[in-house]
Gaussian input, Z-matrix of N, CA and C with variables (Angstrom, degrees):
# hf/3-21g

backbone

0 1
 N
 C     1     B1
 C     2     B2     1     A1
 N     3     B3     2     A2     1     D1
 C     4     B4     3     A3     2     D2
 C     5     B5     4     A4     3     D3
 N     6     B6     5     A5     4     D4
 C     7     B7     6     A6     5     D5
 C     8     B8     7     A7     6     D6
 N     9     B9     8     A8     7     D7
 C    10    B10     9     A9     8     D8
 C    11    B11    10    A10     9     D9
 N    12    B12    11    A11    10    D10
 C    13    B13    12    A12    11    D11
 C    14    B14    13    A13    12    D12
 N    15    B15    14    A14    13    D13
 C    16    B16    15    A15    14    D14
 C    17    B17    16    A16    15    D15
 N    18    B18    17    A17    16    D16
 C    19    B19    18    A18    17    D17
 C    20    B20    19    A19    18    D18
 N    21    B21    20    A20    19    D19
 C    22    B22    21    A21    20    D20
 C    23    B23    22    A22    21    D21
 N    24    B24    23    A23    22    D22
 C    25    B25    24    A24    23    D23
 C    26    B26    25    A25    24    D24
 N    27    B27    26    A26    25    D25
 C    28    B28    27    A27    26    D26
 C    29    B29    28    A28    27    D27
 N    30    B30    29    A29    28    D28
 C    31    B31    30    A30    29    D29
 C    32    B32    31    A31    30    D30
 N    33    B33    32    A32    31    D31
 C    34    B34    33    A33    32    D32
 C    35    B35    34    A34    33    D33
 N    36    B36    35    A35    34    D34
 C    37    B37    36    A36    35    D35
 C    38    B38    37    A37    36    D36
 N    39    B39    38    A38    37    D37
 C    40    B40    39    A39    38    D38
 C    41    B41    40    A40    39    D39
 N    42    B42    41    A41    40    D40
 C    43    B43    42    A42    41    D41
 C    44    B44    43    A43    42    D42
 N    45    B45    44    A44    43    D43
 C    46    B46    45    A45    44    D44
 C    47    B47    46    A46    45    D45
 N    48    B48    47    A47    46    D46
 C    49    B49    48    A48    47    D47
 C    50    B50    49    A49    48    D48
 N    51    B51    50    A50    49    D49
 C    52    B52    51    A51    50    D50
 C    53    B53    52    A52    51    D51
 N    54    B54    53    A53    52    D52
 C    55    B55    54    A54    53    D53
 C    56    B56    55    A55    54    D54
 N    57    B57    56    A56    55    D55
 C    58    B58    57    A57    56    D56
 C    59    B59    58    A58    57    D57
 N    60    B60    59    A59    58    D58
 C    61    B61    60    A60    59    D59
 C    62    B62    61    A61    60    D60
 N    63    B63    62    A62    61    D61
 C    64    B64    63    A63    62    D62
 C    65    B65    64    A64    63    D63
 N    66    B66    65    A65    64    D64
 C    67    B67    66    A66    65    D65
 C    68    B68    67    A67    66    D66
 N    69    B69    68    A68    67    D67
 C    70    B70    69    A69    68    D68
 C    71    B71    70    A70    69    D69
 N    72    B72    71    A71    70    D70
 C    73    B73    72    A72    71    D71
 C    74    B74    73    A73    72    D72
 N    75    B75    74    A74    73    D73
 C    76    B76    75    A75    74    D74
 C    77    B77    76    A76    75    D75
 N    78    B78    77    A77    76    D76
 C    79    B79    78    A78    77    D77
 C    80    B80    79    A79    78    D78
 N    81    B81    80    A80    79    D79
 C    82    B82    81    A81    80    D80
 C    83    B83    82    A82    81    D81
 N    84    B84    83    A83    82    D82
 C    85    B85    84    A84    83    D83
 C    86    B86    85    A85    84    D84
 N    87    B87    86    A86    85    D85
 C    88    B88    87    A87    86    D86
 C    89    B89    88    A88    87    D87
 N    90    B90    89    A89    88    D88
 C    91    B91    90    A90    89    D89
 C    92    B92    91    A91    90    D90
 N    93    B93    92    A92    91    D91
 C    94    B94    93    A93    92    D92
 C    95    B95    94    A94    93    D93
 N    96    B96    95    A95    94    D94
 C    97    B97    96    A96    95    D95
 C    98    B98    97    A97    96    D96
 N    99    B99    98    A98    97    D97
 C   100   B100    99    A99    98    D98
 C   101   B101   100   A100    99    D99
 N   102   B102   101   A101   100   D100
 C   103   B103   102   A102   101   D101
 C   104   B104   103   A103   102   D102
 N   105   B105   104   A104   103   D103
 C   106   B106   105   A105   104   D104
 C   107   B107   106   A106   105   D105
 N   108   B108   107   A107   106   D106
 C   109   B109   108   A108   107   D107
 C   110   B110   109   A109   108   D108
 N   111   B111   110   A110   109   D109
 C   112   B112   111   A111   110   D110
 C   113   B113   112   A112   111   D111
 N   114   B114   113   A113   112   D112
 C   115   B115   114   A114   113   D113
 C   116   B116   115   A115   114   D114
 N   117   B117   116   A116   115   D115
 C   118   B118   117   A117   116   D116
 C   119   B119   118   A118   117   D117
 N   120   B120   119   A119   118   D118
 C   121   B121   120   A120   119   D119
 C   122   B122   121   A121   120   D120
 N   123   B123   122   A122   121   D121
 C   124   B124   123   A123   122   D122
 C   125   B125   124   A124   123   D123
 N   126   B126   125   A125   124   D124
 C   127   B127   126   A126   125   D125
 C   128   B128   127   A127   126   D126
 N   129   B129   128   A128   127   D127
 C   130   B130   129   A129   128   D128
 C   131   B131   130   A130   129   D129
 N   132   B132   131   A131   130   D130
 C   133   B133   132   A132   131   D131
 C   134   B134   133   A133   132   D132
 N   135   B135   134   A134   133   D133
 C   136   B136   135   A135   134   D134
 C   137   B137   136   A136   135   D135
 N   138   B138   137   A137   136   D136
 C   139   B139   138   A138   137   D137
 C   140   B140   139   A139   138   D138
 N   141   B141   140   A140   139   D139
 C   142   B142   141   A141   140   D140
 C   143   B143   142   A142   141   D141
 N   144   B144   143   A143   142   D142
 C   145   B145   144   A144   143   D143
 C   146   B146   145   A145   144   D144
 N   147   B147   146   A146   145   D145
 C   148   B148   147   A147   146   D146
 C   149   B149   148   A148   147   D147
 N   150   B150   149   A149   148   D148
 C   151   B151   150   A150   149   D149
 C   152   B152   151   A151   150   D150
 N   153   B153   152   A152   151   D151
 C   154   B154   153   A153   152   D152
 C   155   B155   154   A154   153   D153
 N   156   B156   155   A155   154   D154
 C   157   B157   156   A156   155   D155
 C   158   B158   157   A157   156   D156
 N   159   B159   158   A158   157   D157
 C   160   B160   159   A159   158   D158
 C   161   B161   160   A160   159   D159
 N   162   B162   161   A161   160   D160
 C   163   B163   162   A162   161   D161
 C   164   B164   163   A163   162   D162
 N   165   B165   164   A164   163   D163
 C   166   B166   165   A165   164   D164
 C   167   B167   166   A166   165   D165
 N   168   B168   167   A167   166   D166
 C   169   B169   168   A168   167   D167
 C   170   B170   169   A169   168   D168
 N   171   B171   170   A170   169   D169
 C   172   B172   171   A171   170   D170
 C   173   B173   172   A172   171   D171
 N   174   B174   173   A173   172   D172
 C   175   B175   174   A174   173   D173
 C   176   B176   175   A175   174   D174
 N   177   B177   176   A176   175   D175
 C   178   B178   177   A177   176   D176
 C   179   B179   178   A178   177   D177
 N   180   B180   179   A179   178   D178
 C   181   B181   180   A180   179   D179
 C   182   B182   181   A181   180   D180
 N   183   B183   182   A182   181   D181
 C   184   B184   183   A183   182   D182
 C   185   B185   184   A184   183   D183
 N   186   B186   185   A185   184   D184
 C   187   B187   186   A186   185   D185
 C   188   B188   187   A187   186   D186
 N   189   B189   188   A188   187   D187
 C   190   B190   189   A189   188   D188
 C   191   B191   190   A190   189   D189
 N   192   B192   191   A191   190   D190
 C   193   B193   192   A192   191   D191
 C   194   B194   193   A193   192   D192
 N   195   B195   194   A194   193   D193
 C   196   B196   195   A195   194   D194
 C   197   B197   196   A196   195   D195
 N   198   B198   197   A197   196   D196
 C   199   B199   198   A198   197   D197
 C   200   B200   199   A199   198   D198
 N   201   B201   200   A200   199   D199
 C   202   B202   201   A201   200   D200
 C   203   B203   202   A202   201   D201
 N   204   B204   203   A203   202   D202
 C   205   B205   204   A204   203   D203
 C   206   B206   205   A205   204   D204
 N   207   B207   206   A206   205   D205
 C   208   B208   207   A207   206   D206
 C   209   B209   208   A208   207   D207
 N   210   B210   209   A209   208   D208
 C   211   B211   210   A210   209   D209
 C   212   B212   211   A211   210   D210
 N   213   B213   212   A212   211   D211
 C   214   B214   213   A213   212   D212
 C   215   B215   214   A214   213   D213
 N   216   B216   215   A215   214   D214
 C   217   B217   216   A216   215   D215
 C   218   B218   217   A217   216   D216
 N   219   B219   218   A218   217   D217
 C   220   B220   219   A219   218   D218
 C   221   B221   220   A220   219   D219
 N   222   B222   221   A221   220   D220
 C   223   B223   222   A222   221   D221
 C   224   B224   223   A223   222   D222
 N   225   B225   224   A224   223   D223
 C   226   B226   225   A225   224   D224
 C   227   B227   226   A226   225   D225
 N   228   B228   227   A227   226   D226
 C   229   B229   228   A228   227   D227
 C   230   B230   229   A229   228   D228
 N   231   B231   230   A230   229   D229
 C   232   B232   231   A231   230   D230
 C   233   B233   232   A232   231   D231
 N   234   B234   233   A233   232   D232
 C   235   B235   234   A234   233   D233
 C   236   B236   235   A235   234   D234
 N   237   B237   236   A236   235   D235
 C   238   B238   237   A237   236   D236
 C   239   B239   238   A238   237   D237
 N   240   B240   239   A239   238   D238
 C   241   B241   240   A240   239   D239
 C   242   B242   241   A241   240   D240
 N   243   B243   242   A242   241   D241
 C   244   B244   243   A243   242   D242
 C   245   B245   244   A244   243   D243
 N   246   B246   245   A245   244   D244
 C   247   B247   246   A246   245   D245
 C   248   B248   247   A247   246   D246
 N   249   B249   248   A248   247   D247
 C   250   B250   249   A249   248   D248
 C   251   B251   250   A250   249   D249
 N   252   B252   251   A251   250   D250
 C   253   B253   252   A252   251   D251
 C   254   B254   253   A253   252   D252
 N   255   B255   254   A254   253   D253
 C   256   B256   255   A255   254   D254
 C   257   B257   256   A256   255   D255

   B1=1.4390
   B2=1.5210
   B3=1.4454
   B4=1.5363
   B5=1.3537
   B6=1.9844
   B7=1.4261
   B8=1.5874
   B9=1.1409
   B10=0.9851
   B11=1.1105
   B12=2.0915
   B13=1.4846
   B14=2.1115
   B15=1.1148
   B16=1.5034
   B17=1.3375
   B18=1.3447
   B19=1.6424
   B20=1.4845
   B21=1.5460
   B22=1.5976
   B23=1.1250
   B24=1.1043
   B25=1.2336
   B26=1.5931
   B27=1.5587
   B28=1.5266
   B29=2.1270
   B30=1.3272
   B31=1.1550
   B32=1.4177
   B33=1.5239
   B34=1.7716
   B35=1.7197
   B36=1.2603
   B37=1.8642
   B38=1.4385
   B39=0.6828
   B40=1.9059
   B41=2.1733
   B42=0.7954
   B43=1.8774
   B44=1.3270
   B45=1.7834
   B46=1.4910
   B47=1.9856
   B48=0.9857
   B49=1.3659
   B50=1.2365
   B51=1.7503
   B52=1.4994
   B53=1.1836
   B54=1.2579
   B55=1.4247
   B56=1.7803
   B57=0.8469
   B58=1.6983
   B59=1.5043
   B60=1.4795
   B61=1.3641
   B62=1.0057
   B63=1.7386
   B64=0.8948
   B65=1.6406
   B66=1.9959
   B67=0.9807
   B68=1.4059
   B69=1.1682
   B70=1.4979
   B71=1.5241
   B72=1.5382
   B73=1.7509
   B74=1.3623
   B75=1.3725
   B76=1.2173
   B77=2.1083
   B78=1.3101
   B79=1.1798
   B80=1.5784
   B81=1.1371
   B82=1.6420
   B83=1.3251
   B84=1.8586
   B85=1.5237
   B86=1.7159
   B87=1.9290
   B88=1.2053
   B89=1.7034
   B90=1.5845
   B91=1.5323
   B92=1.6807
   B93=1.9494
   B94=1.7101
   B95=1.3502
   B96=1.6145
   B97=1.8606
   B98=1.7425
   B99=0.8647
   B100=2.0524
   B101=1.1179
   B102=0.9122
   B103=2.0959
   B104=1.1390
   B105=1.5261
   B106=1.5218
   B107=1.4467
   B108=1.4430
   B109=1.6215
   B110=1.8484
   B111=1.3382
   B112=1.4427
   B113=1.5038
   B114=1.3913
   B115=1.5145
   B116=1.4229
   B117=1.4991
   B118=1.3691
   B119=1.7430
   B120=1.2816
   B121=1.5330
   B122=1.5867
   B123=1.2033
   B124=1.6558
   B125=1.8308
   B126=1.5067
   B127=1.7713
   B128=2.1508
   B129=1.5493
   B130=1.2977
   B131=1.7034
   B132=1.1995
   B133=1.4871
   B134=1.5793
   B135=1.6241
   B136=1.1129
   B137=1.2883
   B138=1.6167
   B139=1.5574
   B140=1.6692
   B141=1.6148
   B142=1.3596
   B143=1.6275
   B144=1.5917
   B145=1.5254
   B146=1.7489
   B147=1.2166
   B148=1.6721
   B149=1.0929
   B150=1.8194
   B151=1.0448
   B152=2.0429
   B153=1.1194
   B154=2.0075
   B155=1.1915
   B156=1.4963
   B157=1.8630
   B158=1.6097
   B159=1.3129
   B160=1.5613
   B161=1.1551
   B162=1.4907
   B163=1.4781
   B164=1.7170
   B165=1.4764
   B166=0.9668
   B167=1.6161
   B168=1.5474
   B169=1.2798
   B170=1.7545
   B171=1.5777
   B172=1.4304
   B173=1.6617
   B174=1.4736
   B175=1.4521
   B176=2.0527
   B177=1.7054
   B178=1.3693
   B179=1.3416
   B180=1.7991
   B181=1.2829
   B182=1.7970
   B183=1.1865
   B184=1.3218
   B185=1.1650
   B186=1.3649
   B187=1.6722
   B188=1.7474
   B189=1.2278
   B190=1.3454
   B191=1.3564
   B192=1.5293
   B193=1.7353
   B194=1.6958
   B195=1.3225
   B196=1.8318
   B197=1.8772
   B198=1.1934
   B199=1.4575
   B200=1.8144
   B201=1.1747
   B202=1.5873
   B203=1.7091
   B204=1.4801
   B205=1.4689
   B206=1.5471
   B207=1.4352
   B208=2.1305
   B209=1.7148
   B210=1.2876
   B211=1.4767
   B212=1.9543
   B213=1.3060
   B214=1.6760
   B215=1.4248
   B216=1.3135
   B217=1.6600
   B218=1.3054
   B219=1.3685
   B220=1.4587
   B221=1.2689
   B222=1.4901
   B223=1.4836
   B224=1.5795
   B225=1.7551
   B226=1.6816
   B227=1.5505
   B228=0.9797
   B229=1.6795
   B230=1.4679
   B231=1.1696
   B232=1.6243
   B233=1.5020
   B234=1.5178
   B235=1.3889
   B236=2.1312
   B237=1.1991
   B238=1.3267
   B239=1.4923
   B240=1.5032
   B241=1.7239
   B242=1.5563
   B243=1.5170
   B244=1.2474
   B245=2.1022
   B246=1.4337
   B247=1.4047
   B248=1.3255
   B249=1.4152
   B250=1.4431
   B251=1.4842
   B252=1.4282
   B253=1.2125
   B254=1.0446
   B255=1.3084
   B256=1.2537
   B257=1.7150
   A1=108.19
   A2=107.49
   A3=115.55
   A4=101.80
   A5=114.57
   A6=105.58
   A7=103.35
   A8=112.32
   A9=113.79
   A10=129.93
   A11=118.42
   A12=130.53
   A13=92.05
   A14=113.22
   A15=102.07
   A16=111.77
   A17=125.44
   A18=140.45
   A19=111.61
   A20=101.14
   A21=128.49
   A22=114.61
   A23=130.26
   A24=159.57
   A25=119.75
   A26=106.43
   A27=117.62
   A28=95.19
   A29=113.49
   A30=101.78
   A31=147.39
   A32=158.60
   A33=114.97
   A34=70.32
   A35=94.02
   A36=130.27
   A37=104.50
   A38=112.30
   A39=119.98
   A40=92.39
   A41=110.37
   A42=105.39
   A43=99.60
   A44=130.35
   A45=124.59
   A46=101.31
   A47=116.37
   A48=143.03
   A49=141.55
   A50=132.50
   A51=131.45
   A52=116.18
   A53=106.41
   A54=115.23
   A55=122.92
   A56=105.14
   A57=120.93
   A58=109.82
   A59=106.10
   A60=113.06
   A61=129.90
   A62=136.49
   A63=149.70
   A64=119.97
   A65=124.56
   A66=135.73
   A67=139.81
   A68=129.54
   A69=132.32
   A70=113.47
   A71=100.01
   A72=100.31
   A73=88.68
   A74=128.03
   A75=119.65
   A76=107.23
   A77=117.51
   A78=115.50
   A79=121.96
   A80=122.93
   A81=142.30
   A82=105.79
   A83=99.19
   A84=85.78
   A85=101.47
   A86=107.18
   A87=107.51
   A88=112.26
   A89=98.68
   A90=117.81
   A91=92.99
   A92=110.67
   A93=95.49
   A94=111.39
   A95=115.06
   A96=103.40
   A97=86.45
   A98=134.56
   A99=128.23
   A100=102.36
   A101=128.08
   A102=139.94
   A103=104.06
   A104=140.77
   A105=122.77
   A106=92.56
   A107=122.05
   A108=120.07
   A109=110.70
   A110=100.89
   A111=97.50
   A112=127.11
   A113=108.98
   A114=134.80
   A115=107.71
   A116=112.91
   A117=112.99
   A118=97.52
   A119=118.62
   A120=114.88
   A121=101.16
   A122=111.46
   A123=106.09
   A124=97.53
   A125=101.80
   A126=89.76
   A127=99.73
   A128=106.45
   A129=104.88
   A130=113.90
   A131=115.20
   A132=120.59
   A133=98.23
   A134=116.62
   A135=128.11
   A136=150.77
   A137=94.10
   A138=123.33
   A139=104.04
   A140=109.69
   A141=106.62
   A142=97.93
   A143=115.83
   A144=105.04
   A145=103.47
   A146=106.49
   A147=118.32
   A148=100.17
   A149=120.19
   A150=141.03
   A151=106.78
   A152=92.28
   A153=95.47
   A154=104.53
   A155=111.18
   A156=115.78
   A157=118.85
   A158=103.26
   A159=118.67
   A160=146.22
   A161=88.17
   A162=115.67
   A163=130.51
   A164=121.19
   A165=155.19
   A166=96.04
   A167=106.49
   A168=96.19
   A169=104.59
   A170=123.20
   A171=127.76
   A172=88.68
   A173=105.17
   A174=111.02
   A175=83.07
   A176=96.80
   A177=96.26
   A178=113.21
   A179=95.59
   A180=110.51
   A181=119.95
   A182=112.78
   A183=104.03
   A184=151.88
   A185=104.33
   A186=120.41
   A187=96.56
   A188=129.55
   A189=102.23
   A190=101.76
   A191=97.86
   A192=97.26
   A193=108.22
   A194=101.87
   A195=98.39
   A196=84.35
   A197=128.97
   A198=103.52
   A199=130.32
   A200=97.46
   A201=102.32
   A202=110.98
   A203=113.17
   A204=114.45
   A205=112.64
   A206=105.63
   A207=117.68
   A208=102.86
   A209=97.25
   A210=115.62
   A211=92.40
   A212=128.15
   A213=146.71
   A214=91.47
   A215=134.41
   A216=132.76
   A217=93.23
   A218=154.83
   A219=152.14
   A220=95.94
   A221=127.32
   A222=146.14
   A223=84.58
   A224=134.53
   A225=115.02
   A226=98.78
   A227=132.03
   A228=112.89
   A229=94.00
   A230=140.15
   A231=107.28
   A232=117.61
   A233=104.61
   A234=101.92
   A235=106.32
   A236=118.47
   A237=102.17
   A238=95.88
   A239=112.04
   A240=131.74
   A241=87.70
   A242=127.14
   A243=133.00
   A244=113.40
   A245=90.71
   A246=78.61
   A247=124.98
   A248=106.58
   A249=114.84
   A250=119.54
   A251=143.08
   A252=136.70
   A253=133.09
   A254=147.96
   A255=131.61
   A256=130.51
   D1=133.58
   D2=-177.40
   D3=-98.74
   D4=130.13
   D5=-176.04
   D6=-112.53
   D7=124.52
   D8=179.69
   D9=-118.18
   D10=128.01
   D11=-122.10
   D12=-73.05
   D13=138.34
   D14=172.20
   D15=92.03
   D16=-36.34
   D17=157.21
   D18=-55.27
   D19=157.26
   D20=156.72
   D21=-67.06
   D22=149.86
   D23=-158.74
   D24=-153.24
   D25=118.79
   D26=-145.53
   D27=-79.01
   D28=125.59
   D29=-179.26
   D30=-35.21
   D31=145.81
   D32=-158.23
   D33=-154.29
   D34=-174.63
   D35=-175.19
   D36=-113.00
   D37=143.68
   D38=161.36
   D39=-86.57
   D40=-35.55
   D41=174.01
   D42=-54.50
   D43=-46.14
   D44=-168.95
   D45=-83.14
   D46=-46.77
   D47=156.35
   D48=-25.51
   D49=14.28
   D50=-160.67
   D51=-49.20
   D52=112.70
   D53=171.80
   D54=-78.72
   D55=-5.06
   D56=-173.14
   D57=-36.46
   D58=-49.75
   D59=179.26
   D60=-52.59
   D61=-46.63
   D62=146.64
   D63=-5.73
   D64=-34.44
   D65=169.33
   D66=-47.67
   D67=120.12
   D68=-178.66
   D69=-103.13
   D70=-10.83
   D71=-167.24
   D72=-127.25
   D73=-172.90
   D74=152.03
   D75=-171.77
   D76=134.80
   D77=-162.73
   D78=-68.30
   D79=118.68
   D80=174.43
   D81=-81.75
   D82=92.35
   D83=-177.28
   D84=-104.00
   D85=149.00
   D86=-177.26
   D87=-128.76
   D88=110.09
   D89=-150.13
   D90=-44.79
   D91=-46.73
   D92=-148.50
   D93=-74.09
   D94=10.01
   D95=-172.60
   D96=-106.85
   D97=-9.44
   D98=179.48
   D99=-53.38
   D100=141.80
   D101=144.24
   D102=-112.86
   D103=35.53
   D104=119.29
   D105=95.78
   D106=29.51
   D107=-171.67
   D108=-85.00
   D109=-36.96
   D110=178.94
   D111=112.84
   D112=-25.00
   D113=-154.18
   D114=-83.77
   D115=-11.94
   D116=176.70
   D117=-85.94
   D118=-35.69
   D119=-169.26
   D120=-77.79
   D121=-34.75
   D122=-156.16
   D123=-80.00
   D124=-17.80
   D125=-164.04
   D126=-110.16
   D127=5.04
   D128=167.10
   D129=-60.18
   D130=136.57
   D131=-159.95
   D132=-94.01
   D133=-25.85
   D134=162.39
   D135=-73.48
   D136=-11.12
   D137=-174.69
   D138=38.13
   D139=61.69
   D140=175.50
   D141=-125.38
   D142=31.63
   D143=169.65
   D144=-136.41
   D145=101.55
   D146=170.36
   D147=-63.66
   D148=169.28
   D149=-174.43
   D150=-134.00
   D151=108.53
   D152=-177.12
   D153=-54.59
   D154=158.12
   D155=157.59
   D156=-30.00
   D157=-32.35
   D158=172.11
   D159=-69.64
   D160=-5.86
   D161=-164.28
   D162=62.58
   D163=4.37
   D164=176.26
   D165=-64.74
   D166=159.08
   D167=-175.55
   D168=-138.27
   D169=151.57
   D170=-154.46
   D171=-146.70
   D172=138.28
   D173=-150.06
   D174=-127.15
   D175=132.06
   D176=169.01
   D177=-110.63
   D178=103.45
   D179=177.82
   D180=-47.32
   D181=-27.27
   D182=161.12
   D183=-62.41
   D184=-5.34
   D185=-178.36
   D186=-125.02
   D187=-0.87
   D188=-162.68
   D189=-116.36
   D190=146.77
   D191=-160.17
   D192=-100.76
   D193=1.87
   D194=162.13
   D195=106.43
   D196=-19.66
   D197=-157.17
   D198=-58.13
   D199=-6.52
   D200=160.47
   D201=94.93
   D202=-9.58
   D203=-171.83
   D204=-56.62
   D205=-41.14
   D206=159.61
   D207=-29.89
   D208=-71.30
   D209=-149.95
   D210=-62.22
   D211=-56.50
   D212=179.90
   D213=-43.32
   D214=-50.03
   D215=-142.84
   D216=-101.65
   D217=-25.47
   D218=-119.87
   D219=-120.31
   D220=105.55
   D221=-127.54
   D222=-118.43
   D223=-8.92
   D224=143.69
   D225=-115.71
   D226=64.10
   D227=154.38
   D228=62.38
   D229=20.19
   D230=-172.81
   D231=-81.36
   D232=-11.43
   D233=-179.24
   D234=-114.36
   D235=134.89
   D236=163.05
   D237=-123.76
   D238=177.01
   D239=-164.25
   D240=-109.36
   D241=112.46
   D242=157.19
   D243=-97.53
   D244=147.46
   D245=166.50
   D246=-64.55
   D247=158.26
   D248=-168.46
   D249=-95.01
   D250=109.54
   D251=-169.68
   D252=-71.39
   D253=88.77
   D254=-168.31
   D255=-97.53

């Protein structure tokens, strides 16, 4: 898609759209400090962190833009923000 400055721009999805790239940080999650609270999935703004049958949690690096609110809210440390390697 050609964007053109001052032009319309055809409506899109962030689902068609990965934003992942956009990332400078990115979340290190470490299963054995979790207690299964939830608060990292429910307060992702990106809804890029599912929750397993286990309640365990699996992060889609493709949508998540690193901003760290997971890692800030996570009441044991289970997640920290490492730099991102590219």
């Amino acid at each position: 898609m050609k964007i053109i400055i001052g032009g319309a721009v055809e409506p899109g999805s962030t689902r068609v759209n990965k934003t992942g790239g956009w990332r400078n940080f990115k979340p290190l999650y470490h299963q054995d400090k979790c207690i299964k609270c939830g608060l990292c999935s429910l307060l992702c703004p990106d809804c890029s962190i599912e929750e397993t049958e286990e309640k365990y949690v699996v992060f889609d690096f493709d949508f998540c833009k690193g901003c760290g609110i997971c890692a800030n809210e996570c009441p044991s440390d289970a997640i920290e923000m490492v730099l991102e390697e590219k």
